[in-house]
N, CA, C and O atoms as CSV, one atom per row, in Angstrom:
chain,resi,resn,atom,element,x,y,z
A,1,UNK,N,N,3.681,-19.168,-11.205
A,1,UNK,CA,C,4.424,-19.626,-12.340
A,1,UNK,C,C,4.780,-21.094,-12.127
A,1,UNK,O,O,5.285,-21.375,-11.040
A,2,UNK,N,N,4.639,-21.799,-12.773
A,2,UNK,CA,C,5.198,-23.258,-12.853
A,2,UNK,C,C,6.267,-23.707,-13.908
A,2,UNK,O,O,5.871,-23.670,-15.073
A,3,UNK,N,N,7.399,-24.074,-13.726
A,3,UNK,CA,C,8.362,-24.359,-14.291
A,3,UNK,C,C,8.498,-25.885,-14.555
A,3,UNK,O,O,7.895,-26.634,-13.785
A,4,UNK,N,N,9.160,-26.369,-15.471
A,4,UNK,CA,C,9.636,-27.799,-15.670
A,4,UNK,C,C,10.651,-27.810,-15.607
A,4,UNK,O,O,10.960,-26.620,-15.671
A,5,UNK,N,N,11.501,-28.364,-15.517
A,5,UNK,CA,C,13.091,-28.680,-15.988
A,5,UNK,C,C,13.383,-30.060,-16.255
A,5,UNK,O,O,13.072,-31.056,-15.602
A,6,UNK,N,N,14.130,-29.938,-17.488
A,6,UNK,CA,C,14.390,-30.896,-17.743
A,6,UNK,C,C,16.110,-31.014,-18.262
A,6,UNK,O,O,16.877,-30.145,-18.677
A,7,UNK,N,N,16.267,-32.276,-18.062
A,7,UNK,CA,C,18.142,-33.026,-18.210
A,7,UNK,C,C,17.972,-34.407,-18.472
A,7,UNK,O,O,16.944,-35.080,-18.556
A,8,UNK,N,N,19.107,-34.690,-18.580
A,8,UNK,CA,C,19.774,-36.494,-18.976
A,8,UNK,C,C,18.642,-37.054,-18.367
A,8,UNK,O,O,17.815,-37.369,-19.223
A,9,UNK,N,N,18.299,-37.288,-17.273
A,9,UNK,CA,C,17.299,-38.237,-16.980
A,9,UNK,C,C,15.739,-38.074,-17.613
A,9,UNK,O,O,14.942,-38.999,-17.764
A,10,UNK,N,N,15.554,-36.889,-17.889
A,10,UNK,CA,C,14.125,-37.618,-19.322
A,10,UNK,C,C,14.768,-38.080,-20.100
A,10,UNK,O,O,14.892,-39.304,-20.055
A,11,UNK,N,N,15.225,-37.582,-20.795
A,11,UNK,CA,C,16.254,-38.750,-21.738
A,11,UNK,C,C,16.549,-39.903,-21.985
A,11,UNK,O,O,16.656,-40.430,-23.092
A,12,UNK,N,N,16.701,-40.364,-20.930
A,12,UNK,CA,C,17.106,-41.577,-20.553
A,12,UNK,C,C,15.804,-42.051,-20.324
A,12,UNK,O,O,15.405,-42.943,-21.072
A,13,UNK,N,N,14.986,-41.590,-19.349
A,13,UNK,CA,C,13.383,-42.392,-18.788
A,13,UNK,C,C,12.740,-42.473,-20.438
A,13,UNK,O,O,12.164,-43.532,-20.685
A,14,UNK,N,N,12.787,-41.585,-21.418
A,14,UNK,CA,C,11.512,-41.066,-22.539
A,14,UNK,C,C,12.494,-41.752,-23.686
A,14,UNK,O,O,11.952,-42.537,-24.463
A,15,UNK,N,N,13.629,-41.544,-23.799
A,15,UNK,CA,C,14.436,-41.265,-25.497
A,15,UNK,C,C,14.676,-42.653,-26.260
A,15,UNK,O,O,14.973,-42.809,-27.444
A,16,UNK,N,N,14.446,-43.725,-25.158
A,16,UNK,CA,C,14.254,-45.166,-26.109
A,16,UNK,C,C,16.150,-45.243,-26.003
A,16,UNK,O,O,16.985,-44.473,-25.528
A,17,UNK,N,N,16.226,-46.415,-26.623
A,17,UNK,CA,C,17.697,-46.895,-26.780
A,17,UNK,C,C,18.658,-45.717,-27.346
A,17,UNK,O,O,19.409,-45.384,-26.430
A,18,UNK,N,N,18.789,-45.326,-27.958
A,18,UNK,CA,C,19.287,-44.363,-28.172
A,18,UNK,C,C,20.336,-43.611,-27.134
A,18,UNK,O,O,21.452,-43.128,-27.324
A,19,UNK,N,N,19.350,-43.737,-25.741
A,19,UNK,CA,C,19.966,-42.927,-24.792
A,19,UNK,C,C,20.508,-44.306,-23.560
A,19,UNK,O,O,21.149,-44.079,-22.534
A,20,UNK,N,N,20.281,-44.982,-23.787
A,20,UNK,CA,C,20.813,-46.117,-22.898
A,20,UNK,C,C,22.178,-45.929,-22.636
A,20,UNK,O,O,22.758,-45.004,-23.205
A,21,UNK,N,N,23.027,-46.966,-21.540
A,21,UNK,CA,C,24.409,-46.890,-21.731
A,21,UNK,C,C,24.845,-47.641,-22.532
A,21,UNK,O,O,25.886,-47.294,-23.092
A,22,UNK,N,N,24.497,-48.382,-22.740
A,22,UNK,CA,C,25.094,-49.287,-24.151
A,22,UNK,C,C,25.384,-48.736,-25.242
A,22,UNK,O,O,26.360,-48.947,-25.962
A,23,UNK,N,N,24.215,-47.750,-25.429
A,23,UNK,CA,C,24.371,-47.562,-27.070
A,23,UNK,C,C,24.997,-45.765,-26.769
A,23,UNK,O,O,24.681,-44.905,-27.592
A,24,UNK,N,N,25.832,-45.408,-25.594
A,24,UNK,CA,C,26.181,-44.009,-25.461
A,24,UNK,C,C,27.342,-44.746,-25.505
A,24,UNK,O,O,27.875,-44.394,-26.557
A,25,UNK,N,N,28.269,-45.830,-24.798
A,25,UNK,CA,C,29.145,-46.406,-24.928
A,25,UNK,C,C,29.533,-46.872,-26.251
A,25,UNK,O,O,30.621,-46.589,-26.751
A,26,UNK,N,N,28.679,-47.561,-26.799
A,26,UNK,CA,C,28.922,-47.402,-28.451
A,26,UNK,C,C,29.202,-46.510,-29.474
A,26,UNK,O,O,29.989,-46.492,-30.420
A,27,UNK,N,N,28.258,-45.699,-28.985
A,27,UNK,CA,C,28.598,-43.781,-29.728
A,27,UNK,C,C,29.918,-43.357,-29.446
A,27,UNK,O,O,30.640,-42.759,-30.243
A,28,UNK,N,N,30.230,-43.701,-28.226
A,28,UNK,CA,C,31.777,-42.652,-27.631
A,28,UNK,C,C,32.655,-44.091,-28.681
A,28,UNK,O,O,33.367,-43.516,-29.505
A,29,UNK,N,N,32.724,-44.954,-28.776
A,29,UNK,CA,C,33.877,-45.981,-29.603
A,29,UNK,C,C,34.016,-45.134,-30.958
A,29,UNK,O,O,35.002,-44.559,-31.419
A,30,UNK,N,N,32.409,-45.272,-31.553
A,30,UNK,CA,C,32.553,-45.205,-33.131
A,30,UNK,C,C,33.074,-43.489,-32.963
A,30,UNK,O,O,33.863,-43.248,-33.877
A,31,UNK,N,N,32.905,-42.554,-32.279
A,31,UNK,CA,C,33.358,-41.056,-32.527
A,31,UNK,C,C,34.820,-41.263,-32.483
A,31,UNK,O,O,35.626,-40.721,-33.240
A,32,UNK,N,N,35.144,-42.243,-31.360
A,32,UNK,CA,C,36.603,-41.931,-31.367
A,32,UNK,C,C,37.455,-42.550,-32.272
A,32,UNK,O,O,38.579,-42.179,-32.611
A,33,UNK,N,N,36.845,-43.501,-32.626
A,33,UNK,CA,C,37.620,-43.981,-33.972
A,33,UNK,C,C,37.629,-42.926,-35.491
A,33,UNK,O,O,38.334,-42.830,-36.496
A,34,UNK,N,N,36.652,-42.396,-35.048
A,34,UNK,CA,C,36.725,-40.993,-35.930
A,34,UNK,C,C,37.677,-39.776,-35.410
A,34,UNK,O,O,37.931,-38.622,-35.755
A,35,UNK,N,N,37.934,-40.383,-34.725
A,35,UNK,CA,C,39.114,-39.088,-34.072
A,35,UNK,C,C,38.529,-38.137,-33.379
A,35,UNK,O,O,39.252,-37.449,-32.658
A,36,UNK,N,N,37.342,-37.915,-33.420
A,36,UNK,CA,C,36.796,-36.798,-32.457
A,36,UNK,C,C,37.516,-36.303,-31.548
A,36,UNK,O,O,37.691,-35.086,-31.480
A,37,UNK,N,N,38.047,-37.141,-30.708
A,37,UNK,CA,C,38.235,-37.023,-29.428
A,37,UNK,C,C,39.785,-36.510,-29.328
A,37,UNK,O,O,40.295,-36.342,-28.221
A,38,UNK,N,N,40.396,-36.307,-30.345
A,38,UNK,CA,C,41.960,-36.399,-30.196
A,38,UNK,C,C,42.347,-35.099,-29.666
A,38,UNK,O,O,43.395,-34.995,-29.029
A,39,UNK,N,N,41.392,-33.839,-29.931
A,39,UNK,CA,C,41.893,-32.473,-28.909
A,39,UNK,C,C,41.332,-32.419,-27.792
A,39,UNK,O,O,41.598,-31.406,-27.145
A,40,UNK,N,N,40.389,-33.420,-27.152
A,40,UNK,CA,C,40.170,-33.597,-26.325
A,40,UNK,C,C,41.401,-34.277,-25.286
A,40,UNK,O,O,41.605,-33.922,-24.125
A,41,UNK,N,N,42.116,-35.298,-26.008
A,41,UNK,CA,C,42.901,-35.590,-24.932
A,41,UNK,C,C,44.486,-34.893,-25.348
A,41,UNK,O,O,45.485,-35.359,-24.800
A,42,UNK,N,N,44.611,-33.790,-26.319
A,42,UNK,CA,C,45.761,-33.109,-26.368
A,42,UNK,C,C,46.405,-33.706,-27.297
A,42,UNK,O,O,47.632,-33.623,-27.338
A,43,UNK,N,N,45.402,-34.717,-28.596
A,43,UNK,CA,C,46.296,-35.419,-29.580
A,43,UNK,C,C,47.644,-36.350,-28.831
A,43,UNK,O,O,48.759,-36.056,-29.262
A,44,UNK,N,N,47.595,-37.102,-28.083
A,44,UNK,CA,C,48.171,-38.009,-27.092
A,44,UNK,C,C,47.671,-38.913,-27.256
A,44,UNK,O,O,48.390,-39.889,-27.043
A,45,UNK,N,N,46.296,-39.220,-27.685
A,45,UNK,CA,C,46.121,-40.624,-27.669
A,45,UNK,C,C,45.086,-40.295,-29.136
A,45,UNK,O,O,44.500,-39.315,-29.595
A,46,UNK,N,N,45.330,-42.146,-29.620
A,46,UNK,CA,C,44.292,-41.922,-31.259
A,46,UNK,C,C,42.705,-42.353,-30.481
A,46,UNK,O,O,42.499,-42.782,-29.345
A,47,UNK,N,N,41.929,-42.104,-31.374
A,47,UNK,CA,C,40.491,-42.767,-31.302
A,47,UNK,C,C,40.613,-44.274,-31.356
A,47,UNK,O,O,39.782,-45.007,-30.819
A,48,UNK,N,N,41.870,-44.804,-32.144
A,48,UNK,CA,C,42.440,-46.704,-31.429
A,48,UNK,C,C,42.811,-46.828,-30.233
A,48,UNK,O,O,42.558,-47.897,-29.677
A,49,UNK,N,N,43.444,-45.883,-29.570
A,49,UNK,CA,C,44.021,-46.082,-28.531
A,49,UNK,C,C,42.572,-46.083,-27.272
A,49,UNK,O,O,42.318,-46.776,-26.287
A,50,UNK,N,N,41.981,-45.086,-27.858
A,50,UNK,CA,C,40.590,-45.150,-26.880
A,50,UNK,C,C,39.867,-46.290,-26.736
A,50,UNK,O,O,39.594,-46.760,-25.632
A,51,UNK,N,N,39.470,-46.863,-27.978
A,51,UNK,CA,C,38.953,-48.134,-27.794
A,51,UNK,C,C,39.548,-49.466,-27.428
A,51,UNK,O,O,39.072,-50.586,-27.243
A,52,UNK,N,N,40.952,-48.866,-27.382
A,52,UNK,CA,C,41.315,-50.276,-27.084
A,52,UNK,C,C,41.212,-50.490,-25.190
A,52,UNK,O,O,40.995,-51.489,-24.504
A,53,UNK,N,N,41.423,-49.357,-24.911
A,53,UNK,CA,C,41.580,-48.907,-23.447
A,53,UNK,C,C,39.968,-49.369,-22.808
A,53,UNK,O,O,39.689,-50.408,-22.210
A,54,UNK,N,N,39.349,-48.587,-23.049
A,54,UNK,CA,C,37.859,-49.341,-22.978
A,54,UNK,C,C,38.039,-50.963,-23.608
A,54,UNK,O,O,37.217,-51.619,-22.967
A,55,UNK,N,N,38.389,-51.417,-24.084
A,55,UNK,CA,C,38.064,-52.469,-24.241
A,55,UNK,C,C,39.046,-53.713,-22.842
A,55,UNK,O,O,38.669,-54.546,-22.018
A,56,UNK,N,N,40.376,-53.152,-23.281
A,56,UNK,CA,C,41.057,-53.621,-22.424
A,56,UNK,C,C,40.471,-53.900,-20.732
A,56,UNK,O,O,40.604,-54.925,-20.064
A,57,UNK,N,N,39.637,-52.298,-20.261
A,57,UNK,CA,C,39.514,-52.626,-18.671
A,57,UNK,C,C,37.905,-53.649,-18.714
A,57,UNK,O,O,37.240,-53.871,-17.703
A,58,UNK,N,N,37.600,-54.072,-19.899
A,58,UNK,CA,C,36.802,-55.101,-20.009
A,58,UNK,C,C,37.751,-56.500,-18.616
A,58,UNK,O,O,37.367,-56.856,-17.502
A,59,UNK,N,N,38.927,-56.875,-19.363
A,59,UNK,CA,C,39.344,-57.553,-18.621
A,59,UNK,C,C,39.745,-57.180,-16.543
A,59,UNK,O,O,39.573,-57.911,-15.567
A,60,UNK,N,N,40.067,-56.349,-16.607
A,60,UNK,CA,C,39.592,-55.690,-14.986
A,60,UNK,C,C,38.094,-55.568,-14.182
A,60,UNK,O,O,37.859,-55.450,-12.980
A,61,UNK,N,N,37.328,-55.633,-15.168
A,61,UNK,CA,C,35.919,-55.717,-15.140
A,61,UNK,C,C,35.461,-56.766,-14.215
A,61,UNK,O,O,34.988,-56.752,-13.078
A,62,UNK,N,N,35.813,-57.862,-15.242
A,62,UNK,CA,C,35.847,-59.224,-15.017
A,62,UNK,C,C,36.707,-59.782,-13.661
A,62,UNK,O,O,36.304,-60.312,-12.626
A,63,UNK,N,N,37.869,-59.480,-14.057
A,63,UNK,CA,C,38.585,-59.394,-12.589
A,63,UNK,C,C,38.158,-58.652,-11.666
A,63,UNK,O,O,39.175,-58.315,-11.060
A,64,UNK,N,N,37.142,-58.112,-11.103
A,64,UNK,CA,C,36.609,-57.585,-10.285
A,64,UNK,C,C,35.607,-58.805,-10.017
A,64,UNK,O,O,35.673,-59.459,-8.976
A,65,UNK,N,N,34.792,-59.032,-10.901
A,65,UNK,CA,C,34.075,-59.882,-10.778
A,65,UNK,C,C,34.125,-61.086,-10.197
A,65,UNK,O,O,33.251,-61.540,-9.459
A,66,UNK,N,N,35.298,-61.710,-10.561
A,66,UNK,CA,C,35.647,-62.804,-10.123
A,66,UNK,C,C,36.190,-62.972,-8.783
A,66,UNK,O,O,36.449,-64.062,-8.272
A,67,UNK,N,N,36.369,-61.692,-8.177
A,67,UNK,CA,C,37.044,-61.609,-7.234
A,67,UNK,C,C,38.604,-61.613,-6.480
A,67,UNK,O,O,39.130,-61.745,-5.375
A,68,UNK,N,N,38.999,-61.318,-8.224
A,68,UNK,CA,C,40.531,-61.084,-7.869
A,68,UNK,C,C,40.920,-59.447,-6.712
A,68,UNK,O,O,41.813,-59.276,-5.882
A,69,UNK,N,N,39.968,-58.667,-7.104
A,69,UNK,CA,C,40.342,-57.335,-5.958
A,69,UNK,C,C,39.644,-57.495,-4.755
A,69,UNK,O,O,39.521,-56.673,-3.847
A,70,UNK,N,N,39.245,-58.511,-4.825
A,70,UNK,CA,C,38.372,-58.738,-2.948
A,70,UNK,C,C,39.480,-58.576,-1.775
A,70,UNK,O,O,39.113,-57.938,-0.789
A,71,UNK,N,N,40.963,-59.156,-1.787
A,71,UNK,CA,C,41.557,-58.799,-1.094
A,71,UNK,C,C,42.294,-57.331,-0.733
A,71,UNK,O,O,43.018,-57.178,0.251
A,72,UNK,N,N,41.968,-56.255,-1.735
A,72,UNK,CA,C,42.558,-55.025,-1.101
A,72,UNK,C,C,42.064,-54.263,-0.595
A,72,UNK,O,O,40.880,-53.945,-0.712
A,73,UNK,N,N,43.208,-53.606,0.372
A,73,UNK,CA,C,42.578,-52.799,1.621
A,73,UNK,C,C,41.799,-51.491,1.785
A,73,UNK,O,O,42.313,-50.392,1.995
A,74,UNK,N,N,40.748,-51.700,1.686
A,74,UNK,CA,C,39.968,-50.355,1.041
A,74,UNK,C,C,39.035,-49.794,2.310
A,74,UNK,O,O,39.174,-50.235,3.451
A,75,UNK,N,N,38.176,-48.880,1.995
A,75,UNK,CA,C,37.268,-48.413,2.624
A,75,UNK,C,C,35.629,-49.453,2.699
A,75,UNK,O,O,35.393,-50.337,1.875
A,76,UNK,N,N,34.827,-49.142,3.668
A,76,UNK,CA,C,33.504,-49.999,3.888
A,76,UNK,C,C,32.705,-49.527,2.317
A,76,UNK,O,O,32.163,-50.399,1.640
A,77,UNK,N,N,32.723,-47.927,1.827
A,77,UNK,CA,C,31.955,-47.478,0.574
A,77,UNK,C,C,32.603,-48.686,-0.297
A,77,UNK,O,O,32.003,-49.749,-0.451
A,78,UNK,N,N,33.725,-48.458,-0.785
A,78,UNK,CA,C,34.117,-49.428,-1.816
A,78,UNK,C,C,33.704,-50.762,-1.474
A,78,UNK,O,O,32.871,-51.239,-2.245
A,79,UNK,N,N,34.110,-51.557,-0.421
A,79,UNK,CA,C,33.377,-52.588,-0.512
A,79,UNK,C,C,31.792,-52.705,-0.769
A,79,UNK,O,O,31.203,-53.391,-1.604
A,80,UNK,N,N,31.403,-52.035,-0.026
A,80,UNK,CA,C,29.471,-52.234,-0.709
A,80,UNK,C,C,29.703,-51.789,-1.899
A,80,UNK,O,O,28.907,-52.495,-2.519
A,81,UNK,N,N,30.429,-50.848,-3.032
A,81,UNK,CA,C,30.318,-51.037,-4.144
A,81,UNK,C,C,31.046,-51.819,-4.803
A,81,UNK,O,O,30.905,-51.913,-6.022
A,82,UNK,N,N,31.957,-52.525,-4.131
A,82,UNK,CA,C,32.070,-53.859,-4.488
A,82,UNK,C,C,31.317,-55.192,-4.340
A,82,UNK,O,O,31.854,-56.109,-4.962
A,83,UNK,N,N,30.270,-55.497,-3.706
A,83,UNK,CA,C,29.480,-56.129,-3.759
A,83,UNK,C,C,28.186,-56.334,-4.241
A,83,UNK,O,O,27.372,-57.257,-4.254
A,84,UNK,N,N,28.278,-54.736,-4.785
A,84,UNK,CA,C,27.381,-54.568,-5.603
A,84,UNK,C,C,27.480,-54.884,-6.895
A,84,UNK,O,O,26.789,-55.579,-7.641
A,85,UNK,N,N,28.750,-54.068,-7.079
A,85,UNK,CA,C,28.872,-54.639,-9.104
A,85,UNK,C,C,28.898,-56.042,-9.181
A,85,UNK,O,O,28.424,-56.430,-10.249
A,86,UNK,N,N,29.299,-56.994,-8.399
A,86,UNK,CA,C,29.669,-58.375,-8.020
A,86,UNK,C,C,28.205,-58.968,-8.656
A,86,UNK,O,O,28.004,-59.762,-9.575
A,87,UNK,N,N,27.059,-58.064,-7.556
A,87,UNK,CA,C,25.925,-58.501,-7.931
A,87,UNK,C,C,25.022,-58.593,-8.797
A,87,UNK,O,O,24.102,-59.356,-9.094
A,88,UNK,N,N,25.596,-57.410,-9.230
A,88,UNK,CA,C,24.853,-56.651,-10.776
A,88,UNK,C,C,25.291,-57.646,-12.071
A,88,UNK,O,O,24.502,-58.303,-12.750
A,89,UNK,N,N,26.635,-57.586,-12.219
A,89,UNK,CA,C,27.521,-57.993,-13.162
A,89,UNK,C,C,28.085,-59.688,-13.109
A,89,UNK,O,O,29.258,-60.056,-13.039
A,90,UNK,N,N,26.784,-60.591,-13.172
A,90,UNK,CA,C,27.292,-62.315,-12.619
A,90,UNK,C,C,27.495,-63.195,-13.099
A,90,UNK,O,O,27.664,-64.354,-12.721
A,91,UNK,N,N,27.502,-62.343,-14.703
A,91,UNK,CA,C,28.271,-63.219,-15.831
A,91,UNK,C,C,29.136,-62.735,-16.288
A,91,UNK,O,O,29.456,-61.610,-15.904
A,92,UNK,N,N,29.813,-63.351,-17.226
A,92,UNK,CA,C,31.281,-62.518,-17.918
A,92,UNK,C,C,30.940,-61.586,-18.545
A,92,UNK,O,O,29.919,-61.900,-19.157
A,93,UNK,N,N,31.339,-60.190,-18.826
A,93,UNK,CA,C,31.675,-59.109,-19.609
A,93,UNK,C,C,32.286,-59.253,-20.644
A,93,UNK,O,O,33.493,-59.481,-20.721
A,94,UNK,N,N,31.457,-59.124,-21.630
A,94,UNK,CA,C,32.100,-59.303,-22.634
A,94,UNK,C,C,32.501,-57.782,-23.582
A,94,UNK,O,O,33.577,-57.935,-24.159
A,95,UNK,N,N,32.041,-56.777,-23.771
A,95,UNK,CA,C,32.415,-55.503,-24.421
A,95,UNK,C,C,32.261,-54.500,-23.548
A,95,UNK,O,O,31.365,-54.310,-22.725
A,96,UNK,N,N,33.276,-53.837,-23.818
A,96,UNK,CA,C,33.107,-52.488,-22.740
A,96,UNK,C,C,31.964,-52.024,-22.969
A,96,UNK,O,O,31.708,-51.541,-21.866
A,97,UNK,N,N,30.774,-51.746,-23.830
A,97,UNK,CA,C,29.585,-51.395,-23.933
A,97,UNK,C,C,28.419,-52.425,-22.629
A,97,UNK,O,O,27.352,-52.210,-22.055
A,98,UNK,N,N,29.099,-53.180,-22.663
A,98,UNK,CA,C,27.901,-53.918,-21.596
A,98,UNK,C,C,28.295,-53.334,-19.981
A,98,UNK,O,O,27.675,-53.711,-18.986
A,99,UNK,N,N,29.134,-52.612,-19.952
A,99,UNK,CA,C,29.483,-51.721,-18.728
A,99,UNK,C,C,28.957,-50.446,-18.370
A,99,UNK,O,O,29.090,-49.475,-19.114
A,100,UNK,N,N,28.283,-50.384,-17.113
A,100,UNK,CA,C,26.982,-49.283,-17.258
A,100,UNK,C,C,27.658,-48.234,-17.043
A,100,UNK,O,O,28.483,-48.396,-16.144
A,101,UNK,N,N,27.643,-46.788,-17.696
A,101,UNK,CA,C,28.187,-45.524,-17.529
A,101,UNK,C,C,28.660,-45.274,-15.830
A,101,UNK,O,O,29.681,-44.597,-15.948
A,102,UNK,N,N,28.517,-45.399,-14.942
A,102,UNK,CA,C,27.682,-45.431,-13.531
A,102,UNK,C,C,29.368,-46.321,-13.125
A,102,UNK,O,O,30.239,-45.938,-12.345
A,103,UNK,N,N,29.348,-47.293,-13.794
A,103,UNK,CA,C,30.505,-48.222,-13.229
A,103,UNK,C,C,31.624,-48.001,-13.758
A,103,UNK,O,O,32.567,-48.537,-13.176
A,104,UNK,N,N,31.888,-47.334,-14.755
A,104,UNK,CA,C,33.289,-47.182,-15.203
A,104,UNK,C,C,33.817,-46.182,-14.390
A,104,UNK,O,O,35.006,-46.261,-14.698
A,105,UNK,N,N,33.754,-45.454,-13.709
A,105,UNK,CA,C,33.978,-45.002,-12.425
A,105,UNK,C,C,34.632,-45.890,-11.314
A,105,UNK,O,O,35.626,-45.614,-10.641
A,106,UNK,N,N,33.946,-46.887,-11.275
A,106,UNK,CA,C,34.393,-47.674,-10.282
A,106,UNK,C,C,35.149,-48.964,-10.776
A,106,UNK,O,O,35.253,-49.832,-9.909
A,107,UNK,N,N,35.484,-49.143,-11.527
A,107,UNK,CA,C,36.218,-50.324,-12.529
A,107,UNK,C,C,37.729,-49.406,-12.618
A,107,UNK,O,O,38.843,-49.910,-12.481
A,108,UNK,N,N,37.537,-48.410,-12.799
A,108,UNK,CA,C,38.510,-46.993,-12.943
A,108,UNK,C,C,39.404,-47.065,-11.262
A,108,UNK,O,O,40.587,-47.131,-10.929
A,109,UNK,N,N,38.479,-47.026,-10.748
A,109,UNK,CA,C,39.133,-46.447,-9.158
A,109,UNK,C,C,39.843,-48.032,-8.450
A,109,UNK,O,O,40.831,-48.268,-7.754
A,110,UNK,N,N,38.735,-48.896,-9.064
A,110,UNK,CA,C,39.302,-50.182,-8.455
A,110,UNK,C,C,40.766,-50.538,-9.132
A,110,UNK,O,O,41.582,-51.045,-8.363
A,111,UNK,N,N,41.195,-50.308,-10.571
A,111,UNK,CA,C,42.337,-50.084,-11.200
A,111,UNK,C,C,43.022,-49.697,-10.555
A,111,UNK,O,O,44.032,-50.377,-10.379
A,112,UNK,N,N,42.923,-48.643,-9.961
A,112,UNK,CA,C,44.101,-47.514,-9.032
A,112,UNK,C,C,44.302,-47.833,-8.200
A,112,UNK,O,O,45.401,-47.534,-7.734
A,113,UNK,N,N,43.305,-48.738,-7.356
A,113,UNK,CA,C,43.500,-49.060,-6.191
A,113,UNK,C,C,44.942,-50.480,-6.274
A,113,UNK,O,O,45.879,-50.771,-5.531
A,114,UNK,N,N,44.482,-50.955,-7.415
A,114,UNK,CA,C,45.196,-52.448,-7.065
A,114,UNK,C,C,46.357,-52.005,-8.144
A,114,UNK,O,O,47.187,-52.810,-8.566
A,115,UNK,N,N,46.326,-51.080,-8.408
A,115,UNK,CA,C,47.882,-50.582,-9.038
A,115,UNK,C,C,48.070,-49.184,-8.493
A,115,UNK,O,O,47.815,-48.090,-8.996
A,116,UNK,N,N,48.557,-49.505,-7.394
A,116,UNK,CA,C,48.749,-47.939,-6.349
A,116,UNK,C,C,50.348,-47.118,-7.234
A,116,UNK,O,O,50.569,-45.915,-7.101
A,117,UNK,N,N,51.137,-47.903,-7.950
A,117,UNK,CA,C,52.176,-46.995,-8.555
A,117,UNK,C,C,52.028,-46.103,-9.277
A,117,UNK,O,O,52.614,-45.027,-9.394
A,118,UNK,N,N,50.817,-46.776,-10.036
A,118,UNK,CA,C,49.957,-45.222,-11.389
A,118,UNK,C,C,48.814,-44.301,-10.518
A,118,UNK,O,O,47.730,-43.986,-11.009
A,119,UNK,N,N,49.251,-43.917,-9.115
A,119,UNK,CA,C,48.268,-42.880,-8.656
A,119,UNK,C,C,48.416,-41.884,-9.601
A,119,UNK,O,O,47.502,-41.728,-10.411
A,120,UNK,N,N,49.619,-41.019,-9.661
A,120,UNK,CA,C,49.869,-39.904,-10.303
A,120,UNK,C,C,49.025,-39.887,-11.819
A,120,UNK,O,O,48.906,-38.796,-12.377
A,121,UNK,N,N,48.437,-41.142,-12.475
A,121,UNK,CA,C,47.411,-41.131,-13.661
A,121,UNK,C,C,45.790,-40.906,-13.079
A,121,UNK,O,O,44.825,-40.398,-13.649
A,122,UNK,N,N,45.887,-41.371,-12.011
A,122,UNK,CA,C,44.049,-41.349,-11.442
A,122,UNK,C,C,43.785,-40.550,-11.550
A,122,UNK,O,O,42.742,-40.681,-12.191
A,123,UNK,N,N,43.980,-39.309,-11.348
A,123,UNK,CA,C,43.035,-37.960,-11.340
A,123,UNK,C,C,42.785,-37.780,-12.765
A,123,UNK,O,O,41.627,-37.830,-13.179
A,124,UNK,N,N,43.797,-37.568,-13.576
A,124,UNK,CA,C,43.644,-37.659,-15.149
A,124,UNK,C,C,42.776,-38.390,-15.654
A,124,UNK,O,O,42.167,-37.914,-16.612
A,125,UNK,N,N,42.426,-39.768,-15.197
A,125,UNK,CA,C,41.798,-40.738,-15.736
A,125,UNK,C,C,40.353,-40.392,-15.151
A,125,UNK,O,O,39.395,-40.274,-15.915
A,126,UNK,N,N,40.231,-40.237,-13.806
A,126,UNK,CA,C,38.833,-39.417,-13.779
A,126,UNK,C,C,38.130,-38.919,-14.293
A,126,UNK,O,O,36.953,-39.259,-14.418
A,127,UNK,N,N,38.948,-37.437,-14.991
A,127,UNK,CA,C,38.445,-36.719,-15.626
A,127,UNK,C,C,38.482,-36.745,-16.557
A,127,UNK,O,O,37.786,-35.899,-17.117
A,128,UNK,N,N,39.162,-37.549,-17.308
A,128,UNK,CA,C,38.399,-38.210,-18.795
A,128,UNK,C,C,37.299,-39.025,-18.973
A,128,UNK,O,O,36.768,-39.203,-20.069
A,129,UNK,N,N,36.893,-39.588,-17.808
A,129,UNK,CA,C,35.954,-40.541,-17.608
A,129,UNK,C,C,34.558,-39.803,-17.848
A,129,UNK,O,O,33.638,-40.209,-18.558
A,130,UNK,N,N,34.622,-38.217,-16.836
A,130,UNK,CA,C,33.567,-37.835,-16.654
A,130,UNK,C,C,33.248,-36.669,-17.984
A,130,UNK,O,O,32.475,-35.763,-17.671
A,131,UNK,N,N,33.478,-36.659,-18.591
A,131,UNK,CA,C,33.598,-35.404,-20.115
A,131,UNK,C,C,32.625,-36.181,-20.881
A,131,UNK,O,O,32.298,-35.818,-22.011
């Protein structure tokens, strides 16, 4: 018997723009401005509030970039993935859509890191990240 399987990554390799992060990052804005998302987060936050939030860690983005979080005290992983997005990302950011699915993860964690008072939000924020 020979089987295939398939997930997100044909998708992504075969489905054309559509499936890019740009234009999945774009999809998640325009839904949430439709409200989609509001029993998702327990009607607590609007589909404005979503985009603005994404838009906002645009500016943390950047500050990563620039090297405002180079000084905190982290682990060797975070730094190589800090030198990585550094590398990836070597012009300004301009829309949270130009932020690859992959990194808002780590734009996320680097947040937490350099604002250690909102731990008690990180786990939450995780797992909105990953839905």
């Amino acid at each position: 018997m020979k089987n295939l399987l398939l997930g997100n990554g044909i998708n992504i390799q075969f489905g054309g723009v559509a499936y890019s992060s740009s234009f999945i990052m774009k999809r998640i804005k325009y839904q949430a401005k439709l409200d989609r998302y509001d029993e998702l987060f327990g009607n607590k936050l609007t589909g404005t509030e979503i985009v603005n939030l994404l838009e906002n860690f645009v500016e943390e983005a950047n500050n990563i970039r620039e090297g405002v979080y180079d000084d905190l005290d982290t682990d060797s992983d975070t730094l190589d993935a800090l030198k990585d997005f550094k590398y990836r990302y070597n012009t300004t950011i301009k829309n949270s859509h130009d932020i690859m699915l992959e990194d808002w993860f780590f734009v996320v964690h680097m947040f937490f890191l350099k604002n250690f008072d909102l731990e008690e939000h990180r786990i939450s924020a995780m797992q909105d990240l990953s839905i």
